[in-house]
C-alpha positions in Angstrom: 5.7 -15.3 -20.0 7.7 -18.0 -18.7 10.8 -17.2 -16.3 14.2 -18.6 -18.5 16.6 -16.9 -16.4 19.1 -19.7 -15.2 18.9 -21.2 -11.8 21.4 -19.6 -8.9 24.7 -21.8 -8.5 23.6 -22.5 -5.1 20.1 -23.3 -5.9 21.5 -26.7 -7.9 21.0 -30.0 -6.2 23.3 -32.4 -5.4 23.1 -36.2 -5.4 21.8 -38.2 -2.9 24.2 -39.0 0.0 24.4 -43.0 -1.3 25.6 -42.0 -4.7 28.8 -43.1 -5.1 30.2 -39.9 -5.9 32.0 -37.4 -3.4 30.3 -34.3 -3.2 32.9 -31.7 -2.1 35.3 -33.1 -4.9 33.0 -33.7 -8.2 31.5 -30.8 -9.9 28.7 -32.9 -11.2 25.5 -31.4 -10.4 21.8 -32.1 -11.7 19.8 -28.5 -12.2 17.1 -27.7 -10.3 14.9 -27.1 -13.3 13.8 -30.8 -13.8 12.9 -30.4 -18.0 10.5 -33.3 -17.2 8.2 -31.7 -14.7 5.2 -31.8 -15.6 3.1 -28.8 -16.5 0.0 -28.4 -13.1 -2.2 -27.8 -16.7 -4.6 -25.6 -14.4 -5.6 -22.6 -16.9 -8.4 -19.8 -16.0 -10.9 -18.4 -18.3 -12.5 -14.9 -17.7 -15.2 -14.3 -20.6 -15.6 -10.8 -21.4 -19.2 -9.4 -20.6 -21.6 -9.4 -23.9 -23.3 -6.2 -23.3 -22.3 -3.0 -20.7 -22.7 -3.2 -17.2 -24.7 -0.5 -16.9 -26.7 -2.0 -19.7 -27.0 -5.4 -17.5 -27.5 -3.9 -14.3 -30.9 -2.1 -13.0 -29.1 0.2 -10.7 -25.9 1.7 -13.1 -28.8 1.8 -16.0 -31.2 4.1 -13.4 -28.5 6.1 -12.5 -27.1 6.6 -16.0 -30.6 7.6 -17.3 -31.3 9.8 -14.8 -28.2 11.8 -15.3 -28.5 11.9 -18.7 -32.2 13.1 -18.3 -31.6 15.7 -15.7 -28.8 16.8 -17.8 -31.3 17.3 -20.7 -33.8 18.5 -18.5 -31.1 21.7 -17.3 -30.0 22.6 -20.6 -34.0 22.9 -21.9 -34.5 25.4 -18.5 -31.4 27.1 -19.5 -31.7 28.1 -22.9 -35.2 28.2 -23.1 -34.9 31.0 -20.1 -32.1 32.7 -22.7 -34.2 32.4 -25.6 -34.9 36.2 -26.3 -31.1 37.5 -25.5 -30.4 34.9 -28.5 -32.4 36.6 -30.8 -31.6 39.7 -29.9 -27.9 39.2 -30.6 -28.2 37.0 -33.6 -30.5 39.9 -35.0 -28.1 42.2 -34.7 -25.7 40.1 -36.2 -27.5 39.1 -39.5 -26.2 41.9 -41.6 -22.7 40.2 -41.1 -24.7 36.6 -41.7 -26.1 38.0 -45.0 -22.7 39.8 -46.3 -21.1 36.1 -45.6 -24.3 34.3 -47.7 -23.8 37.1 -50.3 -19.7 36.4 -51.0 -20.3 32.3 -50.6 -23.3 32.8 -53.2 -21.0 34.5 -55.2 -17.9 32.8 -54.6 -20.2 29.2 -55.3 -22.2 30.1 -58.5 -19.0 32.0 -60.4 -17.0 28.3 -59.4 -13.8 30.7 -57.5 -12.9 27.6 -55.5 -11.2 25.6 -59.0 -9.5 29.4 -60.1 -6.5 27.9 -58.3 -6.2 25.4 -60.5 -6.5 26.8 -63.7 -4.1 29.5 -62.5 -1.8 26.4 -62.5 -2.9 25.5 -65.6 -1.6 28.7 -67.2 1.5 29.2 -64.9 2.5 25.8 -66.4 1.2 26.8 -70.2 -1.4 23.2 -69.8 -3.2 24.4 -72.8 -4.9 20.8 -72.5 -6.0 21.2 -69.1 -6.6 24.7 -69.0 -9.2 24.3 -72.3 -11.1 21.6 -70.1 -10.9 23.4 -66.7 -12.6 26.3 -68.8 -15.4 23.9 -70.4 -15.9 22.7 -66.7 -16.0 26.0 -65.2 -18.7 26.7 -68.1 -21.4 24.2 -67.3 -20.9 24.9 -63.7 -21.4 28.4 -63.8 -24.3 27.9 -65.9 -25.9 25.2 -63.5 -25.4 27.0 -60.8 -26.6 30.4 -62.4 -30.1 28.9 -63.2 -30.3 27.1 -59.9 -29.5 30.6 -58.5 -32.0 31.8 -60.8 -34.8 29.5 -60.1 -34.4 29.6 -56.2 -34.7 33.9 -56.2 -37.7 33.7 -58.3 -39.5 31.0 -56.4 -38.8 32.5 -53.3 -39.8 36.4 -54.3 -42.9 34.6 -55.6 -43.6 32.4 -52.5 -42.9 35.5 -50.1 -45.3 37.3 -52.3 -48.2 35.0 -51.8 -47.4 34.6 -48.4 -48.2 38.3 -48.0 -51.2 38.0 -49.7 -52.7 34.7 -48.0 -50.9 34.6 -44.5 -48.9 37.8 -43.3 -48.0 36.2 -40.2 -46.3 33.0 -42.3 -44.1 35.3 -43.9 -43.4 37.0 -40.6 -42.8 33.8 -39.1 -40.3 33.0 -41.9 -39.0 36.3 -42.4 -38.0 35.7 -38.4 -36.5 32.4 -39.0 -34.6 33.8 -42.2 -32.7 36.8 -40.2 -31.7 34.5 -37.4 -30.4 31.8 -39.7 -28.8 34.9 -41.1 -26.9 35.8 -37.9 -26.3 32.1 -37.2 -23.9 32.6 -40.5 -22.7 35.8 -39.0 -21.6 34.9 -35.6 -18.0 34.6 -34.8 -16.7 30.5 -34.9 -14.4 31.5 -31.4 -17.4 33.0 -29.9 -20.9 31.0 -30.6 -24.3 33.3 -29.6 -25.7 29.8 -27.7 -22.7 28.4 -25.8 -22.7 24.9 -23.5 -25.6 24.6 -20.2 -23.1 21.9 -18.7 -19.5 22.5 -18.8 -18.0 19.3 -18.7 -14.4 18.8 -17.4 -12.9 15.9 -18.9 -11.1 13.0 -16.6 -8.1 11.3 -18.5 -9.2 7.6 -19.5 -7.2 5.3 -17.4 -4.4 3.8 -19.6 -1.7 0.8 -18.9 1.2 3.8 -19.1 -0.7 6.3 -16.7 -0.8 3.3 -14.3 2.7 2.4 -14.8 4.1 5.9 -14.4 2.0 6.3 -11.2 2.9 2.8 -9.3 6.6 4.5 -10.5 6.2 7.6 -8.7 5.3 6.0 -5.1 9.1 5.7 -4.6 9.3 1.8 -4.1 12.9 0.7 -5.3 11.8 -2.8 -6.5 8.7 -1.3 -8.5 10.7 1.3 -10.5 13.3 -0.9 -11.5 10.9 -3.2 -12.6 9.1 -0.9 -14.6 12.8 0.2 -16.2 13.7 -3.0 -16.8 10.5 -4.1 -18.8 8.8 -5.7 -16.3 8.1 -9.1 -16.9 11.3 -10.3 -16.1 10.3 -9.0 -12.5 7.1 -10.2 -12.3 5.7 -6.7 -13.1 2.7 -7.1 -15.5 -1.0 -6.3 -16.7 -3.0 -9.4 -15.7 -6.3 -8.2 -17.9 -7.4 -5.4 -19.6 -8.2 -2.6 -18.0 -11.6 -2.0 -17.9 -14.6 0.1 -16.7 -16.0 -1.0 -13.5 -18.4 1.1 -12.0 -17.8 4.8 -11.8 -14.3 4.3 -12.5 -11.7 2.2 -13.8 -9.9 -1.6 -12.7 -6.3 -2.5 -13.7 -5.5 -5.7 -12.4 -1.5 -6.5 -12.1 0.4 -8.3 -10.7 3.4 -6.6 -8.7 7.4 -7.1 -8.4 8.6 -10.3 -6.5 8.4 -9.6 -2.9 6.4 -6.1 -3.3 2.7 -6.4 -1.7 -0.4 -4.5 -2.7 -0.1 -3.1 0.9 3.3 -1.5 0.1 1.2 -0.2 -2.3 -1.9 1.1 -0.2 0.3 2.7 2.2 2.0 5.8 -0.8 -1.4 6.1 -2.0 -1.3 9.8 -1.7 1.9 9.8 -4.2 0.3 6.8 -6.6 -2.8 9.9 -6.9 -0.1 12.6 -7.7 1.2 10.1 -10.0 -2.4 9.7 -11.7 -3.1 13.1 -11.2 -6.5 12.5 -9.5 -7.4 13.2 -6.0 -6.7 10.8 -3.7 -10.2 9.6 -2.4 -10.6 8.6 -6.5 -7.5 6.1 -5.5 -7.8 3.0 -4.1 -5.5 -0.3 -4.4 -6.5 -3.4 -2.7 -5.6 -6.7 -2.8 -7.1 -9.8 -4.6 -8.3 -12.4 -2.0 -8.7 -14.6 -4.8 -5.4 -14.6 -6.2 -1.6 -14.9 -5.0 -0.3 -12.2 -2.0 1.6 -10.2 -5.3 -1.7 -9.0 -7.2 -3.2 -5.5 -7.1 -6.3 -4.4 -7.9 -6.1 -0.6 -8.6 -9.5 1.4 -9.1 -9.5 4.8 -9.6 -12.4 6.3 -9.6 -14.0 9.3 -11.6 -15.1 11.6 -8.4 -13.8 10.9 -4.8 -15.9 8.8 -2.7 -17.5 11.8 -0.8 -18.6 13.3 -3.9 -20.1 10.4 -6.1 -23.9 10.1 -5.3 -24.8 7.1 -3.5 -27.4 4.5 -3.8 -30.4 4.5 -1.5 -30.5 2.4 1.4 -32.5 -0.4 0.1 -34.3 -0.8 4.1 -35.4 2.5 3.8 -38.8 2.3 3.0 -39.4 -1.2 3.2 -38.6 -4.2 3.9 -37.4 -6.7 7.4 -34.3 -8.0 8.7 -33.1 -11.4 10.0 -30.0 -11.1 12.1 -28.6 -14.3 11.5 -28.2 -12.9 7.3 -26.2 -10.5 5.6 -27.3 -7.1 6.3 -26.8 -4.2 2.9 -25.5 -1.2 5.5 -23.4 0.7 3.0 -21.5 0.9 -0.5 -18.0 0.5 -1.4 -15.9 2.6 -3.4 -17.8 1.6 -7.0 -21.2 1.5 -5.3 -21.1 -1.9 -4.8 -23.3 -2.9 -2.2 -21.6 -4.0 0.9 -23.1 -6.3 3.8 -22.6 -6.8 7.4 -23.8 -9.6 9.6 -24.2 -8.8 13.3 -24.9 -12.1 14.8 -22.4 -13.8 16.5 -20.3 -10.1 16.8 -19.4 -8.0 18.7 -18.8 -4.3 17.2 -16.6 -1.4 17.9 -16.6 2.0 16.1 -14.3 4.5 16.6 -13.1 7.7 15.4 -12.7 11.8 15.9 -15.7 13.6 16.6 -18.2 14.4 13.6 -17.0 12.0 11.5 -20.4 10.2 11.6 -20.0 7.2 14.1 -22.9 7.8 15.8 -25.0 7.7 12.2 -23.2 4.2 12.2 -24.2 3.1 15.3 -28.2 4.3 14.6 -27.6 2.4 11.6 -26.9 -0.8 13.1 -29.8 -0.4 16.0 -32.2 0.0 12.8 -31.0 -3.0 11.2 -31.4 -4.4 14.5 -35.3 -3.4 15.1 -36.4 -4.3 12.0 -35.4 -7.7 13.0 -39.0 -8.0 14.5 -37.5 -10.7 16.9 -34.7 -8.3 18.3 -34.3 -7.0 21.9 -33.2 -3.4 21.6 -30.8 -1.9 24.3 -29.8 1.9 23.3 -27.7 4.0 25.5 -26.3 7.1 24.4 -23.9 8.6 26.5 -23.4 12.1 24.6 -26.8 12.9 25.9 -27.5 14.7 22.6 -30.9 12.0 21.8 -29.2 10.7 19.1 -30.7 7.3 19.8 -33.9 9.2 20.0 -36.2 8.1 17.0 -35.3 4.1 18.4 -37.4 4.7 21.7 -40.3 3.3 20.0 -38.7 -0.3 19.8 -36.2 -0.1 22.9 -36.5 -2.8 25.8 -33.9 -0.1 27.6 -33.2 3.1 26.5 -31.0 5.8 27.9 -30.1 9.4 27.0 -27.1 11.3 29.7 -24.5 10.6 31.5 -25.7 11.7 35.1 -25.4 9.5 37.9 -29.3 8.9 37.4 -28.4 8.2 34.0 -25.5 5.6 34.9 -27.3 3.7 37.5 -30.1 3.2 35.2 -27.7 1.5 33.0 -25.9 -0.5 35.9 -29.6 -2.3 36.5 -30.4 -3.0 32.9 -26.7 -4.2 32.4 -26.9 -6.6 35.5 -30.6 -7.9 34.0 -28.0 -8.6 30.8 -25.3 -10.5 33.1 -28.3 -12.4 34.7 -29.8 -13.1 30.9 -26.6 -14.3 30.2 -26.5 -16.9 32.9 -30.2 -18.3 31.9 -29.1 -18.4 28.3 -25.9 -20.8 29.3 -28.1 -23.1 31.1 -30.8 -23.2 28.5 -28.7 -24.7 25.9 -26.5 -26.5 27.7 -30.0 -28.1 29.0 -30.7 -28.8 25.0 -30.0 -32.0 23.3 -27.0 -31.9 20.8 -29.4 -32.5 17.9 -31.6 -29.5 18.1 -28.0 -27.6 19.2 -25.2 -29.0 17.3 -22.6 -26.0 17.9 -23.9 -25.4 21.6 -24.7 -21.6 20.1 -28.2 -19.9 19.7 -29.1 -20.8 15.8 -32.4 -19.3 14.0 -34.2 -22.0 15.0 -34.1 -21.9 18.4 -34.4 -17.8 18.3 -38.2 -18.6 16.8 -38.8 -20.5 19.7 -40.6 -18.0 21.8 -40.6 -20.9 24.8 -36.6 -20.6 24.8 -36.1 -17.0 25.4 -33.4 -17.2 23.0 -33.9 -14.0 21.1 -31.4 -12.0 19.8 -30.2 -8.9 21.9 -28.4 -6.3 20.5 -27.1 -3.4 22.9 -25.5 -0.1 21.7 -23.3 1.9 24.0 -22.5 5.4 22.1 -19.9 7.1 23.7 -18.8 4.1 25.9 -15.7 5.8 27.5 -18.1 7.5 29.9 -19.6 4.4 31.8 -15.9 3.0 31.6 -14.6 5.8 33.1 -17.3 6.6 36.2 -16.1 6.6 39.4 -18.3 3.8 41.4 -19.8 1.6 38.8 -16.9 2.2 36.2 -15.6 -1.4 36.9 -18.5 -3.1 37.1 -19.9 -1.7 34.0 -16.4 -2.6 32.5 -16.8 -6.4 33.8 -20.2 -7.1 32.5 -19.7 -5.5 29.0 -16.5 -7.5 28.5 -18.4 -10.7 29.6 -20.9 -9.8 27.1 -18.2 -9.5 24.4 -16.6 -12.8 24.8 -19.4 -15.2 25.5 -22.4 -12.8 24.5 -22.1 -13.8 21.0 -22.5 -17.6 20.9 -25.2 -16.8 23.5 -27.1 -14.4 20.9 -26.6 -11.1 22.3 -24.8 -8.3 20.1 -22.7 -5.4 22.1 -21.8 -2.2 20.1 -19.4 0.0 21.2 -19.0 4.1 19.7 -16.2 6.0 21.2 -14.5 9.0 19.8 -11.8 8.6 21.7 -10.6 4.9 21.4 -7.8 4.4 23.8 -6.9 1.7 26.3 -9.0 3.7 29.0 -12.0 4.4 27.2 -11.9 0.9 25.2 -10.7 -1.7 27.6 -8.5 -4.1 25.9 -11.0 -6.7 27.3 -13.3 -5.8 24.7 -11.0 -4.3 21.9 -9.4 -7.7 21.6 -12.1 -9.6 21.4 -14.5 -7.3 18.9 -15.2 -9.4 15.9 -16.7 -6.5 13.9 -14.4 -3.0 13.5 -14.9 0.0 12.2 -13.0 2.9 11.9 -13.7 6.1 10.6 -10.9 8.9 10.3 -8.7 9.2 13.2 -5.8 11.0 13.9 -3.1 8.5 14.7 -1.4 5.0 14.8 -2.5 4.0 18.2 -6.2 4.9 17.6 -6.5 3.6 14.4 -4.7 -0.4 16.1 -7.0 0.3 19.0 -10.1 0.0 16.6 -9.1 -2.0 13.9 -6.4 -4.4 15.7 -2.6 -4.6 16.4 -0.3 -3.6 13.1 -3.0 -2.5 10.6 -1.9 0.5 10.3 1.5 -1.3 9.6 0.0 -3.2 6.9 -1.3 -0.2 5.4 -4.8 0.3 6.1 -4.6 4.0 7.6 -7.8 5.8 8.8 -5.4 8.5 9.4 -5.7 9.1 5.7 -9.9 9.9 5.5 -10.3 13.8 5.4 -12.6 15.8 7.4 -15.5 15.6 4.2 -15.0 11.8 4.3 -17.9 11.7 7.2 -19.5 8.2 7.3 -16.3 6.3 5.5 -14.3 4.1 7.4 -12.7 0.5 7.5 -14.3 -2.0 8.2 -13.0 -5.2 9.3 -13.6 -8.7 9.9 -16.3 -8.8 7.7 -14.2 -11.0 5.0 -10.8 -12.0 4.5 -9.1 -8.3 4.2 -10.6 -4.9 5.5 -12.2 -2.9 2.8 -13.3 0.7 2.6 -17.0 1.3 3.2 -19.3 4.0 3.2 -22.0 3.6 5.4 -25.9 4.4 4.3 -27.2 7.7 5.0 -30.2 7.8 7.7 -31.2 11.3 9.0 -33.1 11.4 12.1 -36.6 12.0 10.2 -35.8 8.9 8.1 -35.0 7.0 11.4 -38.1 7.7 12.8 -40.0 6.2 9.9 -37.6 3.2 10.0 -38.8 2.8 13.6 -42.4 3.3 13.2 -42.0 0.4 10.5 -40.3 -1.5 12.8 -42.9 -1.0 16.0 -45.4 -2.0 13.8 -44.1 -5.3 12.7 -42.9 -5.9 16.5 -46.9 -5.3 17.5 -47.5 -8.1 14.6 -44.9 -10.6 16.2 -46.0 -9.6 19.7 -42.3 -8.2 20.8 -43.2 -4.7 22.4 -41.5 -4.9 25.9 -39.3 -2.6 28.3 -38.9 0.8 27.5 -41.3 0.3 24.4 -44.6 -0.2 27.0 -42.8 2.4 29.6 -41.3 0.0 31.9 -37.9 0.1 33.5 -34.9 -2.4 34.8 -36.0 -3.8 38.0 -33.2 -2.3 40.6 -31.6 -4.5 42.1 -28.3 -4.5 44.0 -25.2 -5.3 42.2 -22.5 -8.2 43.5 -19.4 -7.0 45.5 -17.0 -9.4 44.1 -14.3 -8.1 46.8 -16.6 -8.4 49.6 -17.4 -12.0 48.5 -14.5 -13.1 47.5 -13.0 -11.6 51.2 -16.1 -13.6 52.4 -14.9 -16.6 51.3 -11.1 -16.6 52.2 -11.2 -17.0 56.1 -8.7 -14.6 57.9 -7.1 -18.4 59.2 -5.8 -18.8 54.9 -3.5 -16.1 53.7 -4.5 -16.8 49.8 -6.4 -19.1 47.8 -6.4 -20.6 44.7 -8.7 -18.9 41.9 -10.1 -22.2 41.4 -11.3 -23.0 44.8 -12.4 -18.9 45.4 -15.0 -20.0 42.2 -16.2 -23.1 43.7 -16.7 -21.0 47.5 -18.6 -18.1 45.5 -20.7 -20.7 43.4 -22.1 -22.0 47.0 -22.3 -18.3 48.6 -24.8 -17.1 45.6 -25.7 -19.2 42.9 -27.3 -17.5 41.5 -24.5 -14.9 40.5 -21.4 -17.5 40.6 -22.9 -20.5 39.4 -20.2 -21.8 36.7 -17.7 -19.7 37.9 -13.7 -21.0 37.2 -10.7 -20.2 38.1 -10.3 -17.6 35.1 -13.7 -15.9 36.1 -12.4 -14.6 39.0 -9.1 -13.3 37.4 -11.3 -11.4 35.1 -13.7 -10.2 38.0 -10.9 -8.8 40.1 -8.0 -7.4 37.2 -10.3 -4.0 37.2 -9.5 -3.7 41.0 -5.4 -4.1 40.4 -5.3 -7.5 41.6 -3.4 -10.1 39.6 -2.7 -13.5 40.6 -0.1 -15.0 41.6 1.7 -18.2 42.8 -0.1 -19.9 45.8 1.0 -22.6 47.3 -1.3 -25.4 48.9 -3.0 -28.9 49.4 -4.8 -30.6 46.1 -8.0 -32.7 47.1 -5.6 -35.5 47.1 -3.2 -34.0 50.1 -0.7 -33.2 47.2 0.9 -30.3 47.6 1.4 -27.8 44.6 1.8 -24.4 43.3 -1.3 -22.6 41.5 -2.5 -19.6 40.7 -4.1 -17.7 43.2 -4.8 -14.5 45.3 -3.8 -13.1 48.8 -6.3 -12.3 51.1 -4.2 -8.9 52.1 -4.5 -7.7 48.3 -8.5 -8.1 48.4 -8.5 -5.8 52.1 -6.2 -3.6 50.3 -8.5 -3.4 47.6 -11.9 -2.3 49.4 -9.7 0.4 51.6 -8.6 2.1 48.5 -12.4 1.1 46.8 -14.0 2.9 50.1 -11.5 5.7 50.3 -12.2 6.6 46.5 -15.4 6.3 47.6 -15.7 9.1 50.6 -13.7 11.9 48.1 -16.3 11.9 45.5 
């Protein structure tokens, strides 16, 4: 429907400035609304499915066979078990059943049901239509008195030589006569065989149960729209609504200047408004379409109830990182992909809420990537990580000191990986490495070393948070997130309790990959999934305690969406990883942990010893800049393309920021840059050593 309301006086144009015509004086003014314009003539066509969904797609067609069949299959069990307590009672209630077949006999072959209307007749003195009621009534009683007739002989005759020839016919009939007969005499309020499934109907989803939800959010704009009409507002049904799923779609477009995310943030009113529960409630918006439409599916059972699909890697099948990954369903079932490579990933939420399943998840999809270099550390201690030992290059259950330092090593063999990889392709000619970033190609290079790595930290606030190698532990998992993914190595981060202590803003920033499961506030829930989502409306605040394994998930795609991750118990993990040993035998990638072979120790840098090392006590501060070139020449092989913003990054975790320096250029220039004192780093390692001698 096209928009006729006029235009605004002050939306009108005026001439242009070298008309000869005085603006301020003349009224004269051309509309907006050029009746010339042409139309854009840009028109979309949606053709309307020719047979069912579930009649088009294997999966919806399995699952609505099999509940039909196991629906068919209970009620057999159920009344074949109740078979003899129906006899019984419609035995005893035959007599009733045979009164009832006596009085319709009767009332049948002497033709009572037309006596009303020759009572008429006479009341009204028809003598015409009485005399031909009575000549009907006649032949019928007749007919039906020899039919009557006919049947009682026949049957007194065929019950006779049925006692004669085959006694246990007649039994068998006699049987099947009496509980026809109580059949007839059981009470129409109160049937003898009642209903194996009780079935509790959901209300079909209809344009005015939609409407008087969206009206019972509370959103100003949206109710007068809907009181108003709607069109005139932009309020409108953009399609049908249809089935999609286990549920329904309404597709609409929303009130000028109203978003779906208004919309996503009442949903617990828009449910009371449906009357459904709200995990059956979901409104989203249309990436595909303008910032005003919704897409509202409700579904018939709440997420946590409706039975999902199998995992499809479950039993078989391999993995290549570089590809979508199936790792859950959405809302309708739908399956719903995730592509690690090039990511970094953080999952957070509340305890028991099924982030550590997540994690596991993601290290399966990881080792059945037979090229994959598995790093699992689980910091709960609790072996969730367990059934992955089998494919692990480092693996690591506790958070003892033992337990720590053993990470420390395999995280500085990571830092030192990370290095090699740098120089490898930046050693490699632009035509086998366009993007300067590991591709497929050069992962199935075995002579490059350019595998993929993927490292899971469950629990991550407790290496974070140790004492002595908290901030070095910090330094090298946030140099893994920024440049770890152009380099081919993945980082996964579990916490349940996702603050700016336990997830360093280092790495929370620069996570490509979020998910978040229910958590009980604003901060948490920015923390995970970035600044102002829960301002736009997409709240894990709003999963329940049953909702374990759903969460957002975001920057997979344009918008976050709600997933439910796959199901993978810790027997079904261990086959997973048995599958995946094999094929790592096959491809010759059993290393590490795997063969029973640990990080090499070696000692860690001392960034404020070497950076002290390098500032003579003769210079009060130094550029960052120059402190990078001084520490590439002290050890290469730690500092080697180090810049100015590498050793900002190296020392923040200590409490040291940069600032101002003044000093010579090459060119005997002198200029401000940024830079640290030399009293901050000796003020550093006293409060470093002191910390030290207390624990």
């Amino acid at each position: 429907m096209t928009d006729t309301l006029p235009p605004p006086h002050h939306l009108r144009a005026v001439p242009e400035p070298d008309a000869a015509v005085d603006v301020e004086e003349s009224p004269a003014v051309r509309p907006v609304d050029n009746p010339k314009l042409p139309e854009p003539n840009v028109a979309t066509e949606k053709r309307k499915p020719v047979l069912a969904g579930w009649l088009t797609n294997r999966r919806d067609f399995t699952a609505t066979a099999r509940h039909a069949g196991a629906n068919l299959g209970y009620a057999s069990l159920f009344h074949g078990i109740r078979l003899p307590v129906y006899a019984a009672r419609l035995t005893a209630m035959s007599p009733r059943g045979a009164c009832r077949f006596v009085v319709s006999t009767n009332r049948w072959v002497w033709d009572r049901e037309a006596a009303p209307l020759r009572d008429m007749a006479v009341r009204t003195e028809d003598v015409e239509e009485y005399m031909r009621l009575s000549r009907l009534r006649a032949g019928r009683v007749r007919l039906r008195g020899l039919v009557t007739l006919v049947a009682a002989v026949f049957g007194f005759g065929f019950a006779l030589w049925l006692y004669v020839m085959a006694p246990a016919a007649l039994y068998a009939f006699a049987a099947g006569g009496v509980l026809l007969l109580g059949r007839a005499g059981q009470q129409p309020d109160a049937p003898v065989v009642g209903p194996a499934v009780l079935r509790t109907e959901i209300q079909k989803l209809t344009g005015s149960i939609v409407l008087r939800g969206l009206d019972s959010i509370g959103n100003a704009k949206v109710t007068a729209a809907i009181k108003k009409g709607g069109d005139m507002n932009g309020l409108r049904f953009t399609s049908e609504i249809v089935r999609d799923g286990p549920g329904y779609r309404a597709d609409l477009d929303l009130p000028y200047g109203v978003t779906p995310e208004d919309i996503m943030e009442a949903r617990k009113p828009l449910a009371s408004g449906l009357r459904r529960k709200v995990g059956c409630v979901w409104p989203a918006p249309d990436a595909s379409e303008h910032e005003g439409r919704l897409v509202l599916w409700v579904g018939d059972k709440p997420m946590n109830e409706t039975t999902k699909p199998a995992w499809p890697l479950a039993k078989s099948g391999s993995v290549d990182l570089f590809k979508p990954v199936v790792f859950g369903n959405d809302q309708r079932m739908r399956d719903v992909d995730v592509t690690l490579m090039f990511a970094s990933v953080v999952v957070g939420s509340i305890p028991r809420m099924g982030k550590t399943f997540l994690m596991r998840l993601f290290l399966l999809i990881a080792a059945l990537d037979p090229r994959a270099e598995i790093h699992a550390f689980d910091f709960k201690g609790t072996g969730d990580f367990g059934a992955l030992e089998p494919v692990c290059h480092r693996y690591r259950a506790g958070e003892e000191d033992e337990d720590i330092e053993y990470v420390v090593h395999a995280l500085r063999e990571l830092k030192d990986e990370l290095r090699r990889r740098a120089k490898v392709i930046k050693g490699l000619p632009s035509s086998r490495c366009p993007e300067n970033k590991v591709t497929p190609d050069l992962a199935n290079d075995k002579t490059l070393g350019l595998h993929p790595i993927v490292a899971g930290f469950d629990e991550c606030q407790v290496p974070f948070e140790h004492e002595e190698y908290g901030k070095e532990i910090e330094a090298i998992c946030t140099d893994l997130v920024k440049r770890g993914p152009a380099l081919g190595i993945v980082a996964l981060f579990g916490t349940q309790r996702p603050d700016a202590k336990s997830l360093p803003t280092g790495i929370s920033a620069n996570a490509v990959l979020r998910f978040c499961l229910k958590v009980m506030g604003q901060p948490a829930n920015d923390m995970v999934l970035g600044t102002s989502m829960y301002k736009a409306g997409y709240r894990a605040t709003m999963f329940s305690r049953t909702d374990r394994g759903i969460c957002w998930m975001a920057g997979e795609g344009d918008d976050p969406r709600i997933v439910s991750s796959a199901f993978v118990d810790a027997v079904a993990a261990e086959k997973i990883a048995a599958r995946a040993r094999r094929a790592r035998e096959e491809y010759g990638n059993v290393t590490g942990h795997a063969i029973g072979q640990g990080p090499e120790k070696t000692a860690g840098a001392d960034i404020l010893t070497d950076v002290l090392s390098v500032i003579p006590a003769t210079e009060k501060a130094a550029w960052c800049e120059r402190i990078a070139v001084r520490l590439a020449a002290l050890r290469p092989e730690m500092y080697e393309g180090w810049k100015g913003e590498n050793v900002t990054a190296a020392l923040k975790p200590w409490g040291i920021k940069p600032s101002q320096v003044w000093g010579q250029s090459d060119t005997g220039e002198g200029r401000n840059r940024r830079g640290v004192e030399r009293a901050d780093i000796i003020a550093a390692i006293t409060r470093r050593d002191a910390d030290r001698a207390a624990a």
